[in-house]
C-alpha positions in Angstrom: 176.7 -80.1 5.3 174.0 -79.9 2.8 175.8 -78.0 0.1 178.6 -80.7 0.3 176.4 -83.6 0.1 173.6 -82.5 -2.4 177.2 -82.0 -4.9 178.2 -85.1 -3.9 174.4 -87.0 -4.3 174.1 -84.9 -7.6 177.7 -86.0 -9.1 176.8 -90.1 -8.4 173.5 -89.7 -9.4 174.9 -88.1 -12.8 177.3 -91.0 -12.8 174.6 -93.8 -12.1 176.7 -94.6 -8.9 174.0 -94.5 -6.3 171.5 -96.5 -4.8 168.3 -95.3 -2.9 166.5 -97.0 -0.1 167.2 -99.3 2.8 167.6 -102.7 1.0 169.7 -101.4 -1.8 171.9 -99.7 0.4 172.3 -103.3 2.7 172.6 -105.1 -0.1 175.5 -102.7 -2.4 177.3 -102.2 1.1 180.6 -104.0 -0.2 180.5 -101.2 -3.3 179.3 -98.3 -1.3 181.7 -95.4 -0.2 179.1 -94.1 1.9 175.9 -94.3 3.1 173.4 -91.9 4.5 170.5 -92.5 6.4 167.3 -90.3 7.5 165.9 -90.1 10.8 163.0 -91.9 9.7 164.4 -95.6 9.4 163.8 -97.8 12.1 165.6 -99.3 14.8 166.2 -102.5 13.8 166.8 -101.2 9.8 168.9 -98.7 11.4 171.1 -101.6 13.5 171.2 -103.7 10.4 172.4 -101.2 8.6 175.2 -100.1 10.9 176.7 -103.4 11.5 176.7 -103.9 7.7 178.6 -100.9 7.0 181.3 -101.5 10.1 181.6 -105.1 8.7 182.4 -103.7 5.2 184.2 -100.7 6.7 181.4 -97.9 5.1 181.7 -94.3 6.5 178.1 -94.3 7.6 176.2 -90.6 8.1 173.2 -89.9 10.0 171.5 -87.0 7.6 169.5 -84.5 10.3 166.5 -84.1 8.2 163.9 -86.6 7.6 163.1 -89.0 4.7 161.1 -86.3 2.9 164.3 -83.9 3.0 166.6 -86.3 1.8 164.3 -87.3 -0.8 164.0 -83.5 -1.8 167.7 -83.1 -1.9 168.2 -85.8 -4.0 166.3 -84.0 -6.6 163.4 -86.9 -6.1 159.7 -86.4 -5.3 159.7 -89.2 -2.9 160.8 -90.3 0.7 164.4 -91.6 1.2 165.6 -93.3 3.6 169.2 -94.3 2.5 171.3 -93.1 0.0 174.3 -95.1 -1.1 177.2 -93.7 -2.4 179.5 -96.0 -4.7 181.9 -93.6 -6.0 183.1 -90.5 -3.8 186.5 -89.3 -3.8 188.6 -89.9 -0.4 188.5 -85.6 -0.3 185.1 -85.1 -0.7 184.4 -88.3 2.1 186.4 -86.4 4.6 184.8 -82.8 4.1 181.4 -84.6 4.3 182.1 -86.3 7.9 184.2 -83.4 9.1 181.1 -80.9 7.9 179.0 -83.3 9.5 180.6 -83.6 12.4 181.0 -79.6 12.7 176.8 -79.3 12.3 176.4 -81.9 15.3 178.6 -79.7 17.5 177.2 -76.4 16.6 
């Protein structure tokens, strides 16, 4: 899954067409293609978060590492939380969850 989704961070974060952290994610979920969280969010974040996205129908994945990984593979030298997505091609979306969902089952 990484590979896919650190192209796919890198491309929007070329583009200008991401958003980090859990706030901006809630609050760009309407422009958002997709959103990954960390395992470090919180409960009630995490709830917020999730009924957001299935109210704006957002592909929502949970990234295994924690916010310190996704921070790192976003090229940044802080903790992330949630990435937002706003421009991802249908394609790459589906490789990303079907990846994902591959790396669960394994």
């Amino acid at each position: 899954m990484a590979k896919l989704l650190e192209k796919a961070i890198k491309d929007a974060i070329e583009d200008g067409k991401v958003s980090f952290g859990t706030k901006e994610a809630l609050g760009g979920m309407k422009n958002s293609k997709l959103v990954v969280l960390s395992h470090s969010i919180p409960s009630e974040t995490l709830q917020k978060i999730n009924d957001a996205a299935k109210s704006a129908k957002v592909q929502m994945l949970n990234y295994r590492g924690s916010s310190v990984e996704l921070g790192r593979l976003c090229g940044a030298q802080f903790r992330i939380s949630a990435v937002s997505l706003k421009t991802l091609s249908d394609t790459n979306l589906k490789a990303i969850i079907k990846d994902a969902e591959q790396g669960q089952s394994s």
